[in-house]
C-alpha positions in Angstrom: 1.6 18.6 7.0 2.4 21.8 5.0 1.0 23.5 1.9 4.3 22.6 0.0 3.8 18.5 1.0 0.3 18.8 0.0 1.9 20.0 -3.3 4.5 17.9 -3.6 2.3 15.0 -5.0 2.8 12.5 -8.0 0.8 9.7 -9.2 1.8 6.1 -9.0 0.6 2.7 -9.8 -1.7 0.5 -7.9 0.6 -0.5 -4.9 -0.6 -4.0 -5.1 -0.6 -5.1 -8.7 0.4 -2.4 -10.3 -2.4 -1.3 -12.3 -3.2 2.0 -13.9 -5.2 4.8 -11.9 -6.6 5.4 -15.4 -8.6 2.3 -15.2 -9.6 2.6 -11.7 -12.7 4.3 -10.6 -12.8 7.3 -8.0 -14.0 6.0 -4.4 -13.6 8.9 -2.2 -13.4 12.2 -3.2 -10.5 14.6 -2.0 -11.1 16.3 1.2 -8.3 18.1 3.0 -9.1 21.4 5.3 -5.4 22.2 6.3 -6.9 24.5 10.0 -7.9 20.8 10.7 -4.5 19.6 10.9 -2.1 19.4 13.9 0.2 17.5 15.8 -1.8 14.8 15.8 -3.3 14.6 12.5 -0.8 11.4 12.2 -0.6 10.3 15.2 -2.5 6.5 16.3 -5.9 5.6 17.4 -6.6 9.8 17.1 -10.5 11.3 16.9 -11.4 11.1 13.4 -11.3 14.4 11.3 -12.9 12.6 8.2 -10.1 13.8 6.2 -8.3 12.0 3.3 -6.8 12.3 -0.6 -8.6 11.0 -3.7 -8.8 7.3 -3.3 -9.2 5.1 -6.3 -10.5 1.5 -6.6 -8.1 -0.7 -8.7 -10.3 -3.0 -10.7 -8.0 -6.0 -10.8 -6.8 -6.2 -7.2 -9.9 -4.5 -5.4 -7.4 -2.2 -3.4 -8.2 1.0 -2.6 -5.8 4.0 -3.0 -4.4 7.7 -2.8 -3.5 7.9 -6.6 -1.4 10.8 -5.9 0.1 10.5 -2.4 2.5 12.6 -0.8 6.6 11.9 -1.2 8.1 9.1 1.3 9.7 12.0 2.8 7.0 13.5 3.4 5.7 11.0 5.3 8.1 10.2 7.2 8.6 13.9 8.7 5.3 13.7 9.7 5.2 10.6 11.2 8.2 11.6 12.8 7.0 15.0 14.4 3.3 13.2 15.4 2.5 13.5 18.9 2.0 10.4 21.1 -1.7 9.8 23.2 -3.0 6.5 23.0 -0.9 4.5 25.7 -4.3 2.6 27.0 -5.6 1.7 23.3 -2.3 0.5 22.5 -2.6 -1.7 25.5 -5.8 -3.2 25.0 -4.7 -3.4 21.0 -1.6 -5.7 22.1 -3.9 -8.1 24.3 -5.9 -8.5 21.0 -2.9 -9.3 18.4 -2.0 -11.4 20.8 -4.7 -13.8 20.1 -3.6 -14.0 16.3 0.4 -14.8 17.3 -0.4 -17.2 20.2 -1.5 -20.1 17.7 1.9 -19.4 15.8 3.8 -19.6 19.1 2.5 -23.2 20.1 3.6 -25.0 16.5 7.0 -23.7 16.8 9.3 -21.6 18.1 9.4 -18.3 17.7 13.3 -17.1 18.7 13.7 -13.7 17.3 10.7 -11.2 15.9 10.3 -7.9 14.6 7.4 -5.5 14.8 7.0 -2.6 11.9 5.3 0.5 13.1 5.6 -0.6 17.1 4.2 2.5 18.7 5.7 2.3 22.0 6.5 -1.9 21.9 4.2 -2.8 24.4 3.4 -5.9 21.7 7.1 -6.7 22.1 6.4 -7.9 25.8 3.6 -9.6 24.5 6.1 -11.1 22.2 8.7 -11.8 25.2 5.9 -13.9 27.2 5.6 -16.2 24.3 9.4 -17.2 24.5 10.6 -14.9 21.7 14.6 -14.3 23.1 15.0 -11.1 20.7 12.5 -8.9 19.7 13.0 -5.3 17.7 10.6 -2.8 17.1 10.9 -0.2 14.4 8.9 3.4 14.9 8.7 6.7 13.0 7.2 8.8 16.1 9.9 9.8 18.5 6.7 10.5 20.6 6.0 7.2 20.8 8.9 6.0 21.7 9.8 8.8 24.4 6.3 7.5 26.4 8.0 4.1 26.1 9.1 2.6 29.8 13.4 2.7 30.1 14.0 -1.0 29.4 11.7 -1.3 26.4 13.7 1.7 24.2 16.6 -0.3 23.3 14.5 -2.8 21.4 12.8 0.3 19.3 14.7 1.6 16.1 13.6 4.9 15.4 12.8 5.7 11.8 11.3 4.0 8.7 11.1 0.5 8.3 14.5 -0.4 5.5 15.2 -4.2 5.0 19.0 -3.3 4.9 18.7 -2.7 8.9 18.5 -6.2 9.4 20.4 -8.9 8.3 18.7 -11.2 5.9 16.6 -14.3 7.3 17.4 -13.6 10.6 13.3 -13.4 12.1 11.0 -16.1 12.9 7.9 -13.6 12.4 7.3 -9.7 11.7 4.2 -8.6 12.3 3.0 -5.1 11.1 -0.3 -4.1 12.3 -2.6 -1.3 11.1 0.6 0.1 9.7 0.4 -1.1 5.6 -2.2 1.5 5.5 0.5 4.2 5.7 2.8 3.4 4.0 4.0 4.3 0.4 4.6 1.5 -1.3 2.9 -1.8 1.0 4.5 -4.2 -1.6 7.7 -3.3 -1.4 7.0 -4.1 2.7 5.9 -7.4 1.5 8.6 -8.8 -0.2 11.4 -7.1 2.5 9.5 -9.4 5.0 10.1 -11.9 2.6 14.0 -11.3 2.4 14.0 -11.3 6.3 12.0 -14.2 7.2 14.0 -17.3 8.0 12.1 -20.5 5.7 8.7 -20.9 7.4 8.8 -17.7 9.1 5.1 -16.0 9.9 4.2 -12.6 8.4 1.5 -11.1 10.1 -0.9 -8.4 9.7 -4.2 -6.1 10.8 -5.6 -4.1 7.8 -9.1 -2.0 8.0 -11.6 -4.1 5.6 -13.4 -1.1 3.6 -15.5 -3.7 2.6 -16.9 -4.7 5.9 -20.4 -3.8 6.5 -19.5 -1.5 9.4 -17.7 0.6 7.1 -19.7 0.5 4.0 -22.7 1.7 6.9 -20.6 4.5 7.9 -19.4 5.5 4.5 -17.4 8.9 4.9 -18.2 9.2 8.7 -16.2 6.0 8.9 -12.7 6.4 11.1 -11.1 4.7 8.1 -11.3 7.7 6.0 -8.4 9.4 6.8 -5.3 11.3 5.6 -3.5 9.1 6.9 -3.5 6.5 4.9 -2.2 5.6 1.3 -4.5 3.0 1.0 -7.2 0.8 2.4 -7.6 -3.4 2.1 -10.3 -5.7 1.2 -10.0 -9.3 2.2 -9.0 -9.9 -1.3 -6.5 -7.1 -1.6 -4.1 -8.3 1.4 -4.9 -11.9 -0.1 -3.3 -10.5 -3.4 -0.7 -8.6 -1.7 0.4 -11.7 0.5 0.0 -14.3 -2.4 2.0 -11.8 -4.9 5.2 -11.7 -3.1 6.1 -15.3 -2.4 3.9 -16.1 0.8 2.0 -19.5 1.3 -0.6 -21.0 3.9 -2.0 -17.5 3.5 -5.0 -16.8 5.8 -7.4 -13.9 5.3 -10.3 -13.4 8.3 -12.1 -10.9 10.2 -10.7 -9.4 13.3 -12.4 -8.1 16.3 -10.8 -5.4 18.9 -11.5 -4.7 21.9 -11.6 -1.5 23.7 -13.4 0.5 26.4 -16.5 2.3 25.7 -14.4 5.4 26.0 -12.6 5.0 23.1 -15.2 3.4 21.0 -17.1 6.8 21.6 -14.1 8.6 20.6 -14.6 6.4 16.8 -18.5 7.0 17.0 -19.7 9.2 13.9 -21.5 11.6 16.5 -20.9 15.1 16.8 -18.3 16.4 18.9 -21.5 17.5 20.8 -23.4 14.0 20.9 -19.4 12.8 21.6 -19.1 14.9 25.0 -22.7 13.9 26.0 -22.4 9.8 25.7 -18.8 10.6 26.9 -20.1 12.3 30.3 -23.1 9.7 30.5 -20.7 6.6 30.4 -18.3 8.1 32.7 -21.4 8.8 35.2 -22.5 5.3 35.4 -19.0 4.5 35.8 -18.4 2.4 32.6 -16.4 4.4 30.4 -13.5 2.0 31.3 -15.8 -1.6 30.6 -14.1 -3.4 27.4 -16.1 -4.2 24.7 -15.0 -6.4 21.8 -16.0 -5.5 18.7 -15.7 -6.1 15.0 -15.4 -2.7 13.0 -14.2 -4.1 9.8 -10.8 -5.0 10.4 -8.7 -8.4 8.9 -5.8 -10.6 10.2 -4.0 -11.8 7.8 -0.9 -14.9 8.0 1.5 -16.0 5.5 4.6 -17.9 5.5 7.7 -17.8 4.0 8.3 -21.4 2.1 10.4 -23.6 3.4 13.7 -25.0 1.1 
């Protein structure tokens, strides 16, 4: 991201509700060191550089919130130019969402489905072994998608998730995970879900839970902190989100990952030092690859779109 993005900055409304910055309350401080940034500064699942805007707490909705974010443009060029390196993490994150959609699959069907922010879809074939006939993926990163195998790139869209790319209630589910974090405007997401779901379609989601006590441990060492995101949920800020644009049968609960020790070392608040130490052990004793579930403050959230 450039000096002149940085600049280009204006201040908006809570993104939930809609409340005034002026009544919320700083939660994390500004912190930007532009030598820090680089090609991967927005890419996924990167090494934490502990960098982020001023975040406020909105203190009707409980969201937290870069009060002045960068333009939607902005974003998006970013997002577009980020490099791709997180093929195995996506893997092993796919095996875990799958677990949320599998008890949506059984109690009905699940035709066609859409997945906003889909890396390089490798939850679309997760989405094709449950009997879902069309899938779509949509994706910013043109990295992403170029490490994406042949017959998987003519499900992915490249660009910016728009409702008017799709035709209206024409999915069964859209899931967007760890994505409403960077976006702009998450509400606005929200309710073009809403538009595209068919009656009793399934909107599902995995947000980071600042309020977990994994991350209120780590406090600014935590991964969450990050300039990449626009904003970061509580329990009862996707609750509001979900319940504020039409959704019903909403369910808010903790999620666990899983991952190998590799990558949760990666996450660790250690020093890059400590990092290439544990790094070298694990890989010694041969279980730098061994999966480890593990809660680190992250939610699932389902809601439906009524029926008529």
């Amino acid at each position: 991201m450039t000096q002149m993005q940085l600049e280009n900055r204006h201040e908006r409304l809570c993104p939930v509700c809609g409340s005034s910055p002026e009544a919320a309350k700083i939660y994390f401080e500004e912190h930007i060191d532009t030598s820090k940034l680089n090609e991967f500064s927005f890419a996924s699942r990167k090494a934490p550089e502990y960098l982020c805007y001023q975040m406020v707490q909105c203190h009707r909705c409980d969201l937290v919130y870069v009060d002045r974010p960068p333009s939607q443009s902005a974003l998006a060029e970013v997002y577009h130019a980020a490099e791709y390196d997180s093929s195995e993490e996506a893997a092993d994150a796919a095996r875990a969402y799958a677990g949320i959609v599998s008890g949506l699959a059984k109690k009905r069907p699940l035709k066609d489905a859409l997945e906003i922010g889909t890396g390089t879809g490798v939850f679309l074939d997760v989405l094709k072994s449950f009997g879902c006939e069309n899938v779509a993926g949509i994706e910013p990163s043109s990295a992403a998608i170029a490490a994406a195998p042949d017959y998987r790139r003519p499900w992915i869209r490249e660009g910016i998730f728009r409702e008017s790319d799709y035709a209206p209630e024409s999915f069964d589910l859209i899931c967007c995970f760890m994505t409403l974090e960077h976006v702009r405007e998450p509400k606005e997401i929200a309710s073009s879900v809403m538009n595209l779901l068919r009656p009793g379609g399934a909107f599902v989601t995995v947000t980071h839970d600042y309020r977990s006590p994994v991350n209120k441990l780590m406090g600014k060492r935590s991964p969450i902190i990050d300039i990449e995101h626009m904003q970061l949920f509580s329990q009862r800020s996707i609750g509001t989100l979900f319940d504020s644009t039409g959704y019903v049968d909403v369910t808010v609960r903790p999620f666990a990952n899983r991952y190998a020790l590799r990558y949760w070392t990666r996450l660790a608040p250690l020093s890059p030092r400590l990092k290439k130490m544990a790094s070298s052990l694990l890989s010694t004793l041969g279980i730098d690859g061994l999966k480890l579930s593990v809660n680190v403050g992250n939610t699932a959230a389902i809601g439906f779109k009524p029926t008529r």
